[in-house]
Every structure is written in structure tokens, then in C-alpha cells.
C-alpha positions in Angstrom: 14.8 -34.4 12.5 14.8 -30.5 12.3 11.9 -28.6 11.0 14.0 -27.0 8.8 16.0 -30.4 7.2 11.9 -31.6 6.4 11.0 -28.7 4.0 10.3 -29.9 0.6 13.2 -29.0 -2.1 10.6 -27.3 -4.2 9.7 -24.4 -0.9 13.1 -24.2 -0.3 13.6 -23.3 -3.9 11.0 -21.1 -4.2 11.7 -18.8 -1.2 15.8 -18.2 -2.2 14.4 -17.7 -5.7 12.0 -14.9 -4.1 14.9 -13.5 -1.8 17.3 -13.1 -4.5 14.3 -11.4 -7.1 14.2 -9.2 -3.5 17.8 -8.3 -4.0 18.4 -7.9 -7.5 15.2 -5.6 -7.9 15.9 -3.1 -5.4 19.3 -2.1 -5.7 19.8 1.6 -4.9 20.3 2.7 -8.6 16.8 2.2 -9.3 15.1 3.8 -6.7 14.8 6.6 -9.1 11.9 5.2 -10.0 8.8 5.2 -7.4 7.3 1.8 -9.1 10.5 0.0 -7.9 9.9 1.1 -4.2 5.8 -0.1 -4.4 7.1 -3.1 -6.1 9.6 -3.7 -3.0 6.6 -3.2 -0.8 4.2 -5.9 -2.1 7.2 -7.8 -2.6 8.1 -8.1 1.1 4.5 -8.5 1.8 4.3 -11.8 -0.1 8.0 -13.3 1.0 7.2 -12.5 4.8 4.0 -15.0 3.9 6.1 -16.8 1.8 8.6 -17.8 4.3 6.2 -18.4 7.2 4.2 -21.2 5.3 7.5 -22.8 4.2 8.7 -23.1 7.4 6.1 -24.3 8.5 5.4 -26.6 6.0 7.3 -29.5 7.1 6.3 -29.0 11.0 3.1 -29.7 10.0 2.9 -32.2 7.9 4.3 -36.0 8.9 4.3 -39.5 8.0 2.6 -41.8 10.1 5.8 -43.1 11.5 6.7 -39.4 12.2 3.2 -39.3 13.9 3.9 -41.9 16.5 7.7 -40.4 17.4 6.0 -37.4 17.4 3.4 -38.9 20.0 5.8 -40.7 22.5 8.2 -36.8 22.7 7.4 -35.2 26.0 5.4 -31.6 25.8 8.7 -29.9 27.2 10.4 -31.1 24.0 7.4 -29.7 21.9 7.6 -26.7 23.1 11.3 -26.7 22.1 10.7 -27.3 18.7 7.9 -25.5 18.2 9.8 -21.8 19.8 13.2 -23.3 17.8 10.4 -22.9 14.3 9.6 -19.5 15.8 13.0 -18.4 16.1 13.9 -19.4 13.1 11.1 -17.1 12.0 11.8 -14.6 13.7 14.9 -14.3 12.6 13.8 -14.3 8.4 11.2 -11.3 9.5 14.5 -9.2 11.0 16.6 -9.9 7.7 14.0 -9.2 5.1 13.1 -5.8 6.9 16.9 -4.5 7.3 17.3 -5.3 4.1 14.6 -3.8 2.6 15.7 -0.4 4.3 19.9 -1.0 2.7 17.9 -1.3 -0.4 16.2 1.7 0.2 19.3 3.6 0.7 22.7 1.7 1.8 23.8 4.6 4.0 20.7 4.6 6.0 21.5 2.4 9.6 18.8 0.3 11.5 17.9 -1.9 14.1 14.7 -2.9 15.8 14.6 -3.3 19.4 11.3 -5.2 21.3 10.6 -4.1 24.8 11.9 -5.8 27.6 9.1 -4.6 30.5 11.2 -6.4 33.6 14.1 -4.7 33.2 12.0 -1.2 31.5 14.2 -0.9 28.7 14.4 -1.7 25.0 16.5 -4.4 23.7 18.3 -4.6 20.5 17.2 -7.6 18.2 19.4 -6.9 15.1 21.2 -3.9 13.6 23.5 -3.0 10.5 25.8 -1.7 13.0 27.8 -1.3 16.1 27.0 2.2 17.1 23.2 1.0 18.0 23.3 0.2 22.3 22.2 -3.2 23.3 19.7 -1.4 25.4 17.2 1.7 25.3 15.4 3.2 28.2 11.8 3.0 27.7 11.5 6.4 28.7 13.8 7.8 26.5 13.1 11.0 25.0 13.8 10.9 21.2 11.9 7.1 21.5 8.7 8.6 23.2 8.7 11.7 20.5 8.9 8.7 17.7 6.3 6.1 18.6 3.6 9.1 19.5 4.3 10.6 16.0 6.9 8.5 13.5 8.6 11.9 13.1 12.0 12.5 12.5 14.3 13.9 15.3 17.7 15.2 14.6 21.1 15.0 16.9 21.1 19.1 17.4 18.0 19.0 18.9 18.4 16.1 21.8 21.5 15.5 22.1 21.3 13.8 26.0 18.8 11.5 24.4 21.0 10.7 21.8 23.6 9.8 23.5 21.3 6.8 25.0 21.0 5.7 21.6 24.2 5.2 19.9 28.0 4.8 21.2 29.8 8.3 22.2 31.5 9.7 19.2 31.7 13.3 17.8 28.5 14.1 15.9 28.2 17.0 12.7 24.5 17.5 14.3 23.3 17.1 11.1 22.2 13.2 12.0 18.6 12.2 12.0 16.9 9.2 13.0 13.2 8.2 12.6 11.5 5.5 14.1 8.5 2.9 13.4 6.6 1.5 15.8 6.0 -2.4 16.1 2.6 -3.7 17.7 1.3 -6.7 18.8 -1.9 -7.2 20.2 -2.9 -3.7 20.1 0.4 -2.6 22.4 3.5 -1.2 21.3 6.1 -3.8 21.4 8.9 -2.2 19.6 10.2 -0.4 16.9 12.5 -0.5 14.2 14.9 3.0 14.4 17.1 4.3 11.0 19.8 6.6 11.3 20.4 9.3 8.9 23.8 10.5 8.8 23.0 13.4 7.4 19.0 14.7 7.0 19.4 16.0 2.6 19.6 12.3 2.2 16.4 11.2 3.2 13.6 11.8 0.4 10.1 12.4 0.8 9.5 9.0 -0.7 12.2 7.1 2.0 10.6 8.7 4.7 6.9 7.6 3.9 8.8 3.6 3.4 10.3 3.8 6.5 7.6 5.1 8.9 6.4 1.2 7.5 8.5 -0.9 8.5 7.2 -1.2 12.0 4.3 -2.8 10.2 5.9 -5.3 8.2 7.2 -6.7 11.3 3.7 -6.4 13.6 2.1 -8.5 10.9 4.6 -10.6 10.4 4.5 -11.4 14.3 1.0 -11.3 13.8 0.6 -14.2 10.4 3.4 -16.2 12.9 0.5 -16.9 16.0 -2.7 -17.1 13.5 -0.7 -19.5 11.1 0.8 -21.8 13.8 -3.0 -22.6 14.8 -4.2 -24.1 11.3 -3.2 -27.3 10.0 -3.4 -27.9 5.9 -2.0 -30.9 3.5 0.9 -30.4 2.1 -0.4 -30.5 -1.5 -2.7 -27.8 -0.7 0.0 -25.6 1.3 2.0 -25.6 -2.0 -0.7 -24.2 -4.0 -1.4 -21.5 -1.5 2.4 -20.7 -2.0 1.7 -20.9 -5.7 -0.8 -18.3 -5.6 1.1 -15.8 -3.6 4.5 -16.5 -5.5 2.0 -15.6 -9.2 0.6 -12.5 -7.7 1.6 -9.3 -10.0 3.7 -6.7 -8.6 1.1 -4.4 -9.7 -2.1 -6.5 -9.4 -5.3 -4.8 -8.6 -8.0 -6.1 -6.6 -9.8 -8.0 -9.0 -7.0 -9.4 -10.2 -5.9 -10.8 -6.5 -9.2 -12.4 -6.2 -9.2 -14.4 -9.6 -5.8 -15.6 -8.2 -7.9 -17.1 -5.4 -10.7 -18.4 -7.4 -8.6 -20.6 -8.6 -6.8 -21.8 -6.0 -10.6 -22.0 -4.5 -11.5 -24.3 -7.6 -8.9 -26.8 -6.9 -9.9 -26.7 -3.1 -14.0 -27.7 -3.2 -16.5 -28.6 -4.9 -19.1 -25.9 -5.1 -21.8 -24.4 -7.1 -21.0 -21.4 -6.5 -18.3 -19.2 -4.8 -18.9 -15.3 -3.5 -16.9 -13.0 -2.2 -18.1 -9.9 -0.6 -15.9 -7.1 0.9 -17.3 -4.5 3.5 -18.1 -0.9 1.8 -17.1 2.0 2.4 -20.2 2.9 4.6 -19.5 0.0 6.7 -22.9 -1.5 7.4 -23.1 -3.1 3.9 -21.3 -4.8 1.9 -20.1 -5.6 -2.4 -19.7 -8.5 -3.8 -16.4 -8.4 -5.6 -16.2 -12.2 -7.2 -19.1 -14.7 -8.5 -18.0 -18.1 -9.7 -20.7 -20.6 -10.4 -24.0 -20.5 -10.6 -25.9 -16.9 -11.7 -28.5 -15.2 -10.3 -29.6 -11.9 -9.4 -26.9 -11.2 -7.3 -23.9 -10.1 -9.4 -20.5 -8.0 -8.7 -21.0 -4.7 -7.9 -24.0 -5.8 -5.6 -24.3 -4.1 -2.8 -26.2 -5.5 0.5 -26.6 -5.1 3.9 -23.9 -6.9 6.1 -26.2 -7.2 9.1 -29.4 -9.8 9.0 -28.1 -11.8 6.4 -26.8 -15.5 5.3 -23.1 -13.8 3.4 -22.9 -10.7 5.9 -22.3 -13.3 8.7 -18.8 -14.0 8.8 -18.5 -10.1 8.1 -19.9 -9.1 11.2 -19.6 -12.0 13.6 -16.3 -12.7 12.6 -17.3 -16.1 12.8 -17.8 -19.4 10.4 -21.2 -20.0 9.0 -21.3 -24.3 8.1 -24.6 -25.6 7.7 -26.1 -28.5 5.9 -29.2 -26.6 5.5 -28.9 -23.1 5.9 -32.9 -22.5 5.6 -33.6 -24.5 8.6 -30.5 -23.5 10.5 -30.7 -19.9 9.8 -34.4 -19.2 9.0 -34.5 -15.8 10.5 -32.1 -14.4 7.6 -32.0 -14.1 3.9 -29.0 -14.9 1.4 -28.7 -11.2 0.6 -31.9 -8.9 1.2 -35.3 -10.0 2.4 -36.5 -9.1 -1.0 -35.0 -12.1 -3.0 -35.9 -15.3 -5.1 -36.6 -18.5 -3.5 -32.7 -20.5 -4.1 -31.7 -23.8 -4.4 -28.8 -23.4 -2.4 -28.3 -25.5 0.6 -25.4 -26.6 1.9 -23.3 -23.9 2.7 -19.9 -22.8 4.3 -18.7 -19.1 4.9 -15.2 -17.6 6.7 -14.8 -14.2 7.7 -11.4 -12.5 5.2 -9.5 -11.8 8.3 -7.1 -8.7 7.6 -4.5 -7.2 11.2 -7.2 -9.1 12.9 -10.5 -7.6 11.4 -13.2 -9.0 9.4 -12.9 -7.1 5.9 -15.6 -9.2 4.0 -16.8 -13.0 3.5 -15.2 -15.8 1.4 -18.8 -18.1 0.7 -18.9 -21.3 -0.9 -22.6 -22.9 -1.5 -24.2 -26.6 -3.4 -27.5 -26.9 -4.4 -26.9 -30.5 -2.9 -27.1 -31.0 0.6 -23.9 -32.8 0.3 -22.1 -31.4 3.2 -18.7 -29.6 3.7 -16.5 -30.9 6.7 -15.0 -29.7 9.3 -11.4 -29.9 7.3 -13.4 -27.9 4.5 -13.8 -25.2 7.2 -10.4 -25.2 8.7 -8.9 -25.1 5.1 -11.1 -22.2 4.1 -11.0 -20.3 7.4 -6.8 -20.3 6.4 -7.7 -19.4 2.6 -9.7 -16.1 3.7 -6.7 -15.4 6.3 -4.2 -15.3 3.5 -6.8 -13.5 1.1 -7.2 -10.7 3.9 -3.6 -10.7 4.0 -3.3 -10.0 0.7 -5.5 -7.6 0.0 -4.4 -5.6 3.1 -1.0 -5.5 1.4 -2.7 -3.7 -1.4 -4.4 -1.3 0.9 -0.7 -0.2 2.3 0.6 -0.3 -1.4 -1.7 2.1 -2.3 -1.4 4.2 0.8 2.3 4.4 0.4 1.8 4.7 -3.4 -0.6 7.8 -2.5 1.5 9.5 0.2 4.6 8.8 -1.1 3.6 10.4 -5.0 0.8 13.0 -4.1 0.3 16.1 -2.8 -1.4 16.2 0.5 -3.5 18.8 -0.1 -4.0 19.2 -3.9 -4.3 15.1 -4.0 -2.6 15.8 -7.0 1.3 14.3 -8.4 3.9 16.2 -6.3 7.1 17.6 -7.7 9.1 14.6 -7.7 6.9 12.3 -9.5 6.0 15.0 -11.8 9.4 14.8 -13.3 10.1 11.2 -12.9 6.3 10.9 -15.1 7.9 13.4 -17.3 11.0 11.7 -17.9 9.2 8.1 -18.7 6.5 9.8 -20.9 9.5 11.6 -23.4 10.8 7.8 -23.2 7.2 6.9 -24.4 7.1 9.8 -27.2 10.7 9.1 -28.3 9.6 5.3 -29.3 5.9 6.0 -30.8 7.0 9.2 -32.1 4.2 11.3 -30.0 3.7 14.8 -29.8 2.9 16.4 -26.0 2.3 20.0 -24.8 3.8 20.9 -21.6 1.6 23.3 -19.1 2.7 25.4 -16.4 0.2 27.3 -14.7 0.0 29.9 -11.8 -2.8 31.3 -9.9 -2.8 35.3 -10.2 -2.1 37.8 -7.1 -2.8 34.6 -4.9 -1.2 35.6 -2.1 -3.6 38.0 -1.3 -6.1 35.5 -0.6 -3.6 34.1 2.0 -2.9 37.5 3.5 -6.4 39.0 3.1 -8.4 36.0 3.9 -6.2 33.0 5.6 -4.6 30.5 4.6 -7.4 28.0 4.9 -9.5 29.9 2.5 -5.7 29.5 0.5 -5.8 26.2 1.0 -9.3 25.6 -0.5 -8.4 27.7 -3.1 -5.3 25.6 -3.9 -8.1 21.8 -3.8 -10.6 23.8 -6.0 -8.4 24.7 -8.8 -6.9 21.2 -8.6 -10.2 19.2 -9.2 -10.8 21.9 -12.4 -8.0 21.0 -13.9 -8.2 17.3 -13.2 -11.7 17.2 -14.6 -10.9 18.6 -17.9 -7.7 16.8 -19.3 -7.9 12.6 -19.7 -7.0 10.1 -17.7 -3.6 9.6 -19.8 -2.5 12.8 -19.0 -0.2 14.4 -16.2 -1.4 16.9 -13.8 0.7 18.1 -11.0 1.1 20.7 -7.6 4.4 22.0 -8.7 4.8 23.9 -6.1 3.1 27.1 -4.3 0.4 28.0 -6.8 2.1 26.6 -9.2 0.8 23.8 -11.5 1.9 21.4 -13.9 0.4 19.3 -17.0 1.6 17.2 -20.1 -0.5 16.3 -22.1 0.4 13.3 -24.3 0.0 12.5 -27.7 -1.9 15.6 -28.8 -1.5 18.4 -31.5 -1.0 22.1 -30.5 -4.5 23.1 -31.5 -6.0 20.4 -29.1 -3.6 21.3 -26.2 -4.7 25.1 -26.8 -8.4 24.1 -26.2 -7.5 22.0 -23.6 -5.2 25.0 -21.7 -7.8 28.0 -22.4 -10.9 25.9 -21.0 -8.8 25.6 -17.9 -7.9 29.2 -17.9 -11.8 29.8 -18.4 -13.5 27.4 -16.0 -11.2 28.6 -13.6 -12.1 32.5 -14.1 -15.8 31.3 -14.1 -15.9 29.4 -10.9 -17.6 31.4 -8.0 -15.3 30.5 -4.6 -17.2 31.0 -1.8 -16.3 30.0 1.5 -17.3 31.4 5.2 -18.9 33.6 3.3 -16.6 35.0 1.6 -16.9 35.3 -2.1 -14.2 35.8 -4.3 -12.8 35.3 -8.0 -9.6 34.1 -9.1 -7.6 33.8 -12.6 -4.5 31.9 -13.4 -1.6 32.2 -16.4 -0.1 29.8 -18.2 2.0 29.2 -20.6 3.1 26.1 -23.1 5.9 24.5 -24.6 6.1 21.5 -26.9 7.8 18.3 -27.4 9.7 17.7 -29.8 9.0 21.1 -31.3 10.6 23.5 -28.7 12.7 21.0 -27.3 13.4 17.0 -26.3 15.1 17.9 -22.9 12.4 18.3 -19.9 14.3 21.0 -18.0 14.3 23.3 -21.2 10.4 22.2 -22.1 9.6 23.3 -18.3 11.9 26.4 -18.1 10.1 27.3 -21.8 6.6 26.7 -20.8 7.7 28.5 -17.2 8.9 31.7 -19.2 5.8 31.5 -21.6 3.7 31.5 -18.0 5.6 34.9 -17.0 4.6 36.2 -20.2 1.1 36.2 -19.9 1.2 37.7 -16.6 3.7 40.9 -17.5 0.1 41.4 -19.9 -2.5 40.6 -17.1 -2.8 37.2 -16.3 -5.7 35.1 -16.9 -4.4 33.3 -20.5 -2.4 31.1 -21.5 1.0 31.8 -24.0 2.7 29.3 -25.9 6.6 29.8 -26.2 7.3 31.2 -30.2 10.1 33.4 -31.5 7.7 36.5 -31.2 6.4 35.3 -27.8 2.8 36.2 -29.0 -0.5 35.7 -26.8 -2.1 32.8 -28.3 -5.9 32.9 -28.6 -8.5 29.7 -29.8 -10.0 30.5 -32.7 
């Protein structure tokens, strides 16, 4: 019987319920909104997971009659089954990634092609479309410029190494494609490659999502060959699925990990349970979860990752099982060398595996010497895969979240999501009946800095006044690189006196602050000037165009002050 006729009725279930949440969340009318596109990000994440276990699920788990058939087939036929599974696989990952990019945009085109080294070309896999050639030279020229760089080439600009891509027709030249590279094993094996027909309809925020998708396939590939080695029950398999199917869209770190506590609970028996994630600085590492039994060793403790019982599996990379960890590793301590005496004894650790790299340790210890088996080891060596998994899905969340909303070099909200922000937070004020102030700032005779002292010195300019003005406004409120030297800020749910305060102390700190660099010592000043909601206006454009003619105002009378819009236009001072 097929792999796929064994799968429970519940997986099956589970994964079309997850495909069609896929669908119905990401259709191209709400891609308006950059939380729809992060959400479609994790999403995938969890259904490529998703689908691997469930597939799996019934090749690895028989009866006993199963068993013996299973015994008396031949290793060819195996083999058969086991690449028909992989196919099968395969063949999900291909789906779920085009897609992903129709949901992105349905006039964007792909296909992803894997190399073919005999015959030195690139063959297609799967495509939205015709136009895409069965076969690419590998040493095509719009292909090399991709994979060293993910940028975007255009049809004008190669046209000779176009035409190697896609059928012969007539071209506008205003076609772009842009490509994503897929790995395996540290080599580039392919690449996925979307066409543009023309280049105004690719956003900032498409172009970030699609440099990904080479990714999504190299780890899929990647969960396929580390999955097909581990063998679990098939109760515990479903609660693994459980776990990944519960995690929030949105779910932070600590939030991921209490999802595997529990799943860890129903697992062992244990005193207690730690997990420890590598720090920034590499050599040590943070506890990030205690379950159990308390002692001096808390979240938020840091230690080193070398010369110690948890920072094993960290650096080795390897399992730590002992009956007796004191007699079997005598030469290390639990933590530091500095600690209490324990009780602990029997202990097993796993490495959190993540694109093949330790990123911390999953450790479960008794204070019996009751000792965890070899299935104990196999199931949690699986468990801190799939944790590793998942938190490395956060880690691209949050660097697509980052790149795809910020500024590069203020680190501040760009343009786009300014106005998205402000178009949710009148939404907000409009139901709790909130007054805002609306800021729009620009640095005085600024180009002179570029022309007088570079545009690096510009440029640290530009990250200076950026950190002043995130330091003094609250966490709730927006600040933004409009553009140029051009900021933006709301602040929400405040009164016009407060917003005053707030808007001169920026106009002040920023007067005040001695720039300095190469040394080369300058000051600066910046105008602004303020609108409010709903006094001036409920419509963003005319709050922005207000607070943007208010700005103009205070520098047609020298700069360095803020104006609110009024009938008289007057300069506005704190009293």
C-alpha cells in the first residue's frame, strides 16, 4: 500500500486545512498590509514542516504485519518507495513556493530550475508559465549576475541573455526578472527566477520576499534528508504537528519555546528542562526556558558554552546521555565552575540544530539515576531539530520584517510603512476616540554637509538624528525616514501641549548635540512643524501636507523650531 493511502485522516486534514488558511490569507488585496506578507512567511515555514512530517508519517510507522511484508521486499523496491515519498515531496515544496509568489502578486511569473551538472545547464522543475525554457545554460549571463548578488536585471540591459531564458517574442524592455538562489549542502543547486512584466510593479517589500524564496526551498530539501533519518511513534509525531499547527503568526521567542515545553512535558519525565541559546558573543550562551526544579540558574543566565555539562551539545554538536554525569563528565561543571553541589544525575542533552548549525541546547535532567534511553535521545535529538527550525523561521521573519519595513540607514520605518502605520493608527483613534499630533521634520541647510564634508559624514548625520528622536518619543509612537532629511512622527493618544514638549525637546537635543566625526566638528538644527488629528484634519494626506507646510514655515523664519498649523500660522513656543 502507498505511503500516501497510510496517512492518518486527521494529518491529512490538518495539512488541506493549513493550505487553504495559505490561500485565503494571502490574496493579493491585502498585501497592502506588511503583517499579511510576515504572516505568509512563518506560515510557509510551518506548512513546509507540516507537510514533510505528514508524509512521512505513515512511512514510518507500521503494524507488525506491515513489518514483516516490509522485511521480505527487496532493497531495489525500497529504494523505490522511499524516492516515490521524496517526490511526492518534492513536489508539495514546488507548489507551496509558486504559490506563495501568485499570492504575492498574480502577475509576477516563476519557476525554479535545479542544476543538471552532466549536461551543464539548468533544468526547469515547475513554472507558472510557458515562456520559461526547459533548459538554462549554467553560464548564462543574467543567471551568473543573480546568484552572485539576488539583483534584479532588466530585458534592455541583456537582451542575448534573455533570450536564453524565455521563448522569442517581442519585449517593451521594461521586463525584469530577479532571481533566488537554492543551496544544498553548502553549493548552489538552483534557483527560483520571477519575471516582472514591467519593473513599477515590483515593491520594495516584493522584492525583499522574493530574494527568499530560494530559501524556503534549500531548507525544505534540507528538513527532507535530516527528517527521513529519525524514526518517532505516531502518537508523538501528531503532537509535534500539534505544536507547529498552534504556533502564532506573530509568536515571539518565548512564546515558541513554551509551545515546546509542553510538547516536552508530554514526552519525558524530568526534573527539570533547560534551554539555552548561543549569545550574541558566541562563546557563551542564555538560558531562555527553566521548567522544573529551581536553582541558581534562572532565564536570562548567561554562561560559558565551552567547558561545561549544557554548553555541550552547543559546541560539539553532539548528544550528551549519561546515567551519571559526575562520573562521566567529571572534568566539567553544569554551568560555571563556581556553582552549588546538585542533585542532578541522570541527564540527556541535543544540540537545537538550525540550516545545519548548533544554535543552543535542549537539556532534560532527574535527580534519580533512572536513566533516559536510547529512543529518549532519538526522540529529543528530532524535538531540538524542529525547535531550531522554528526559531530560525523567526530569525528570517524578523529579517524580512526589518528589511522589508526599515530604513537601511536610519534603521528607522521607511516611507511605505510610515503610511500604512498611519492609516491603522487613525483606524485606532477613530474607535477609542484618541487625539495624535503629526511631526514632520527636516534637517536645516543639510546639503552642505554632503557637499562640504561627504556624504559619509551625511550619512552619520542622517543615524545621529535618527537615534535622538527615537530616544525621546515612547515606544507607542511612530517615528520614520521620510525621505532625504526628512522625518516623520505621530504621536498617539496625546494632547497638543504634550506633543509641543515632546517636538521642541527634539528640536533642542538636536541643536545641542556636538557631531564630530574625522575630526570634523559641526552643528546642525532641524524645523518642524505639526498638525493634529482630528483637529486639523481626519484624512492622512491633508494631516501630512499640513504638518509639511507648518515645517516650511519655520524655516522661511530660520529654522531650528517647530510650527504647528493654525489660521495665523504663528511660531509656537513651550511655555
Amino acid at each position: 500500500m502507498s505511503t500516501i493511502n497510510n496517512l492518518p485522516t486527521f494529518t491529512k486534514a490538518l495539512a488541506a486545512f493549513c493550505l487553504v488558511l495559505f490561500i485565503f490569507l494571502f490574496l493579493p488585496e491585502s498585501l497592502s498590509n506588511y503583517s499579511e506578507i510576515l504572516r505568509y512567511l512563518i506560515l510557509l515555514g510551518i506548512i513546509v514542516i507540516l507537510m514533510i512530517y505528514s508524509q512521512l508519517l505513515g512511512s514510518l510507522t507500521s503494524s507488525p504485519a506491515q513489518a514483516a511484508e516490509v522485511a521480505d521486499t527487496d532493497e531495489s523496491t525500497t529504494y523505490q518507495t522511499d524516492l516515490k515519498t521524496t517526490d511526492h515531496l518534492y513536489e508539495n515544496l514546488k507548489k507551496l513556493v509558486l504559490s506563495t509568489v501568485k499570492a504575492i502578486n498574480p502577475k509576477f511569473d516563476s519557476a525554479i530550475y535545479m542544476i543538471d551538472p552532466e549536461a551543464g545547464v539548468f533544468s526547469l522543475q515547475a513554472s507558472h508559465t510557458d515562456d520559461f525554457l526547459d533548459s538554462i545554460p549554467s553560464n548564462n549571463s543574467i543567471i551568473s549576475s543573480m546568484l552572485k548578488d539576488t539583483s534584479t536585471v532588466y530585458q534592455k540591459d541583456d537582451k542575448d541573455g534573455w533570450n536564453e531564458l524565455f521563448d522569442v517574442k517581442p519585449w517593451r524592455g521594461s521586463e525584469c526578472v530577479i532571481g533566488s538562489p537554492i543551496s544544498l549542502h553548502g553549493s548552489i543547486a538552483g534557483f527560483v527566477l520571477t519575471r516582472i512584466d514591467h519593473f513599477s510593479d515590483m515593491t520594495d517589500k516584493d522584492k525583499s520576499v522574493l530574494q527568499t524564496m530560494g530559501k524556503f526551498i534549500s531548507h525544505g530539501l534540507g528538513s527532507l534528508e535530516s527528517l527521513e533519518k529519525h524514526i518517532m511513534g505516531e502518537e508523538n509525531k501528531s503532537r509535534i504537528i500539534e505544536i507547529l499547527s498552534e504556533l502564532n503568526f506573530k509568536s515571539d521567542e518565548s512564546q515558541v519555546l513554551d509551545h515546546f515545553k509542553y510538547l516536552i512535558r508530554t514526552f519525558f519525565y524530568y526534573d527539570r528542562l533547560t534551554i539555552s541559546l548561543k549569545s550574541e558573543k558566541e562563546l557563551n550562551s542564555i538560558i531562555k526556558l527553566v521548567d522544573g526544579v529551581i536553582d541558581e540558574f534562572v532565564e536570562g543566565t548567561e554562561f560559558p558554552s565551552h567547558g561545561t555539562l549544557h554548553g555541550l551539545p552547543t559546541v560539539s554538536e553532539k548528544v550528551v546521555l549519561s546515567q551519571n554525569w559526575k562520573e562521566s563528565h567529571e572534568n566539567v561543571a553544569r554551568f560555571n565552575s563556581n556553582e552549588a553541589p546538585t542533585d542532578f544525575q541522570s541527564v540527556l542533552g541535543v544540540p537545537i540544530i538550525a540550516y545545519g548549525e548548533s544554535r543552543g541546547s535542549l537539556f532534560i535532567e532527574r535527580i534519580t539515576g533512572q536513566p533516559y534511553t536510547k529512543a529518549d535521545e532519538q526522540n529529543l535529538t528530532l524535538i531540538g531539530r524542529v525547535m531550531g527550525a522554528s526559531l530560525n523561521w523567526l530569525m528570517e521573519y524578523e529579517k524580512i520584517y526589518q528589511n522589508a519595513t526599515h530604513d537601511g540607514l536610519s534603521k528607522l520605518l521607511n516611507h511605505q510603512t510610515y503610511k500604512e502605520r498611519f492609516s491603522e493608527e487613525i483606524q485606532r483613534a477613530k474607535r477609542f476616540q484618541h487625539h495624535m499630533a503629526v511631526l514632520i521634520f527636516d534637517l536645516d541647510k543639510f546639503k552642505r554637509v554632503n557637499d562640504t564634508l561627504g556624504h559619509p559624514y551625511g550619512d552619520y548625520v542622517i543615524q545621529t538624528v535618527a537615534k535622538i528622536m527615537s530616544e525621546n518619543v515612547r515606544t507607542v509612537d511612530v517615528v520614520a525616514r521620510y525621505g532625504g532629511e526628512e522625518f516623520a512622527i505621530i504621536l498617539i493618544n496625546t494632547t497638543p501641549e504634550m506633543a509641543l514638549v515632546v517636538s521642541q525637546r527634539i528640536v533642542d537635543n538636536i541643536a545641542d548635540y556636538p557631531y564630530s566625526m574625522n575630526d570634523e566638528t559641526i552643528q546642525m538644527t532641524i524645523s518642524g512643524g505639526m498638525s493634529l488629528y482630528p483637529t486639523h484634519s481626519e484624512n492622512m494626506k491633508d494631516l501630512i501636507d499640513l504638518a509639511d507646510k507648518a515645517m516650511y514655515d519655520a524655516k522661511q523664519v530660520g529654522g531650528n523650531q517647530i510650527k504647528i498649523h493654525s489660521n495665523d500660522d504663528a511660531t509656537i513656543a513651550p511655555t
